[in-house]
C-alpha positions as CSV (number, residue, x, y, z in Angstrom):
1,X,77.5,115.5,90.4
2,X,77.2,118.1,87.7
3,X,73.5,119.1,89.6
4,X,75.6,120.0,92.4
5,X,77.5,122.4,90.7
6,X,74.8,124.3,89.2
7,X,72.7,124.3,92.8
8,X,76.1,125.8,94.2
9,X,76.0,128.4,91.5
10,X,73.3,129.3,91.7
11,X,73.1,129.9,95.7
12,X,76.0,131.8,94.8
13,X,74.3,133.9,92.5
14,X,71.4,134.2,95.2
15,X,73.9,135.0,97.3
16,X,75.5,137.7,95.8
17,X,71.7,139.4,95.2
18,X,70.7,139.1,98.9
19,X,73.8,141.4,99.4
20,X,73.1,143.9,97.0
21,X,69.3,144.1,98.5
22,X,70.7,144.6,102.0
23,X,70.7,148.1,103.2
24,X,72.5,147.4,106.4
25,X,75.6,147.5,107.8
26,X,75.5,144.8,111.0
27,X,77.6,145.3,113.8
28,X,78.3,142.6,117.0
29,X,77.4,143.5,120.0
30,X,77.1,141.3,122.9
31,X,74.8,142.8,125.3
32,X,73.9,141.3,128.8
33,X,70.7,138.8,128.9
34,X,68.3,141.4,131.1
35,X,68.6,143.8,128.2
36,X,68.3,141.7,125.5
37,X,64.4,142.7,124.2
38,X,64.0,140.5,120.8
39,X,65.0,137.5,119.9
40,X,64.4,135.2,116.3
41,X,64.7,131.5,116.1
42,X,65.6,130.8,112.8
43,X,65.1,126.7,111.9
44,X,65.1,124.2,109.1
45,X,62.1,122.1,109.8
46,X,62.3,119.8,107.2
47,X,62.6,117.1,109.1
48,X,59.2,116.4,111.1
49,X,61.3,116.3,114.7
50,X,63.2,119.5,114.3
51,X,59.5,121.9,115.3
52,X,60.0,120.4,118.3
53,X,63.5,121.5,118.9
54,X,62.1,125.1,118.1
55,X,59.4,125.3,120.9
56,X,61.9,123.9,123.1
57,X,64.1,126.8,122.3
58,X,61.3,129.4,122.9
59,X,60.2,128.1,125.4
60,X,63.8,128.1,127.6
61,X,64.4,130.9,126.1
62,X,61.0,132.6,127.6
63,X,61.9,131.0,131.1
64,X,65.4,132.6,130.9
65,X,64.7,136.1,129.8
66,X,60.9,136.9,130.2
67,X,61.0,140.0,129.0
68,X,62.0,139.1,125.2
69,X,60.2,138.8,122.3
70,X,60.9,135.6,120.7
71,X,59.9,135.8,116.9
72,X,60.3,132.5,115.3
73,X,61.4,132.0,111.0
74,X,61.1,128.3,109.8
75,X,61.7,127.1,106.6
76,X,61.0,124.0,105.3
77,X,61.9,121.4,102.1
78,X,58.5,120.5,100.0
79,X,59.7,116.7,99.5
80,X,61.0,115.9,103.0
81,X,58.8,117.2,105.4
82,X,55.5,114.9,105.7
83,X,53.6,116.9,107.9
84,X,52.5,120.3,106.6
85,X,48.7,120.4,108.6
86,X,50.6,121.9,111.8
87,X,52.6,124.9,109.9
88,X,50.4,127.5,111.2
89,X,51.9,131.4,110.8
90,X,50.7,133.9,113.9
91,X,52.1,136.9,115.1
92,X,55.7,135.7,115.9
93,X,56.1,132.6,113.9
94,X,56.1,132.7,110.0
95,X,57.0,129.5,107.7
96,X,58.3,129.3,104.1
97,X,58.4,126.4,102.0
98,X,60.7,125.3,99.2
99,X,57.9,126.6,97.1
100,X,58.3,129.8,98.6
101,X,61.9,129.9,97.0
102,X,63.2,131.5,93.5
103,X,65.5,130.0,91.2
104,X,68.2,131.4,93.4
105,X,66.8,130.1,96.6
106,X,65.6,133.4,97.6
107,X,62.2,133.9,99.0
108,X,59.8,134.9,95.9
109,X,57.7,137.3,98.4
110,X,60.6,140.4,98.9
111,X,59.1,140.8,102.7
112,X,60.0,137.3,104.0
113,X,63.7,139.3,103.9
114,X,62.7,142.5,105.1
115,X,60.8,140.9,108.2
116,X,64.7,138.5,108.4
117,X,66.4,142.3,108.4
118,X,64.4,143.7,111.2
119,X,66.5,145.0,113.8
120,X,66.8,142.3,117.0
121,X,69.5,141.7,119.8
122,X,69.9,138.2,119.5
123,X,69.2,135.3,117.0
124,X,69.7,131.6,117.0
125,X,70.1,129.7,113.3
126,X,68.7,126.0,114.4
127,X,70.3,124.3,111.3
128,X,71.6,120.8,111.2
129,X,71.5,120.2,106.8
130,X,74.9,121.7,105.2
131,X,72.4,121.6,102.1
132,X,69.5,124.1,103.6
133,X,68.6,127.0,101.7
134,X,68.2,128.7,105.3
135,X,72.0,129.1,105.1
136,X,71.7,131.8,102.5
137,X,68.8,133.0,104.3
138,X,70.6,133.7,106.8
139,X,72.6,136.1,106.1
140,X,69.9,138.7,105.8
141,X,69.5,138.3,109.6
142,X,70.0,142.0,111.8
143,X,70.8,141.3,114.8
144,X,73.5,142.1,117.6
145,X,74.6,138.7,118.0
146,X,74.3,135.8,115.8
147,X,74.3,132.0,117.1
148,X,74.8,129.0,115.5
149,X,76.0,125.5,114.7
150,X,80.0,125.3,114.2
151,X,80.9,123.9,110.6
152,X,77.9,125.1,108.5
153,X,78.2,129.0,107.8
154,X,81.2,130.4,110.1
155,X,81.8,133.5,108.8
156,X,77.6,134.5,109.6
157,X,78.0,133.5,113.5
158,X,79.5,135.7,115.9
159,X,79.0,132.2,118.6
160,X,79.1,128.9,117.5
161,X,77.9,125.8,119.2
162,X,80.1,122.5,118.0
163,X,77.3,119.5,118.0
164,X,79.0,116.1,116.8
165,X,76.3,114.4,115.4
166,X,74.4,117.8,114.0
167,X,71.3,116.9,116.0
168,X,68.9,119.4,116.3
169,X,67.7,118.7,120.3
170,X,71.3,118.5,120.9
171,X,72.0,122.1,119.6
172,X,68.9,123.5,121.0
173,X,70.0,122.0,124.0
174,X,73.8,123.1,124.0
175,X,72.3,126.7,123.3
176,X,70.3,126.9,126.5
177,X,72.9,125.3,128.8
178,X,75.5,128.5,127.8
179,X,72.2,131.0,128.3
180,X,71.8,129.7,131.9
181,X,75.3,129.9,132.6
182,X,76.1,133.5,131.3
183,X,72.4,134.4,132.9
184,X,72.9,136.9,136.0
185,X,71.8,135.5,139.0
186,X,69.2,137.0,141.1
């Protein structure tokens, strides 16, 4: 119990630095999905399954708006992920491990949140631990419109998607079914 408390202070604490480091002032803005030019996918992989769920993501999101960039940030816990050998960074996917993280749960290397406070129209948190140091990560994110799961960091979303059972193919999936339906048809 009395680790708990000092883990909460200290994301707190991390907290409280990520704002002071942030130079920007984020506004909503919901824009249509034909001019919607960037995109990030940001996911807790710690569980083996959940990388999955993320290329499912791009890749409906790639069907849905071909035009957009779809950059992809995953993080992922040390001690419960078991496979590491796939974790391979490229143009528009980038990992961070638990390693990666300061006492404060911060990313040690200062451009992980630089490259989080690029400017994008869109981005979707694929969370489904209330414990995930990608919470606090996220609120670095710049973009328009910020999605994600109902119940874990509220006040960060401008959309939520309720999933009961905080199943990562079943957010993923939820996300894409409201894309399709606010998608303009041809």
């Amino acid at each position: 119990m009395s680790n708990n408390i000092f883990i909460r202070i200290r994301k707190r604490i991390g907290a409280r630095l990520l704002k002071q480091r942030l130079v920007f002032e984020r506004m909503m803005q919901l824009k249509p999905l034909a001019d919607i030019r960037s995109a990030l996918i940001v996911a807790d992989i710690s569980n083996d399954g959940n990388d999955a769920a993320v290329r499912t993501l791009k890749n409906d999101l790639k069907r849905i708006c071909p035009n957009t960039r779809v950059d992809i940030f995953c993080y992922y816990d040390v001690h419960s992920r078991q496979d590491t050998s796939k974790l391979i960074s490229d143009q528009s996917t980038e990992y961070l491990s638990s390693n990666g993280l300061n006492f404060f749960f911060l990313p040690k290397d200062r451009n992980v949140v630089d490259n989080l406070a690029k400017i994008r129209d869109i981005s979707f948190a694929l969370i489904d631990d209330a414990d995930s140091s990608l919470i606090l990560l996220n609120k670095a994110i710049n973009s328009s419109l910020r999605i994600g799961p109902r119940g874990l960091d509220d006040e960060n979303f401008d959309i939520m998607v309720e999933v009961p059972n905080s199943d990562m193919f079943t957010l993923v999936k939820q996300i894409a079914h409201y894309i399709e339906i606010i998608k303009p048809k041809n």
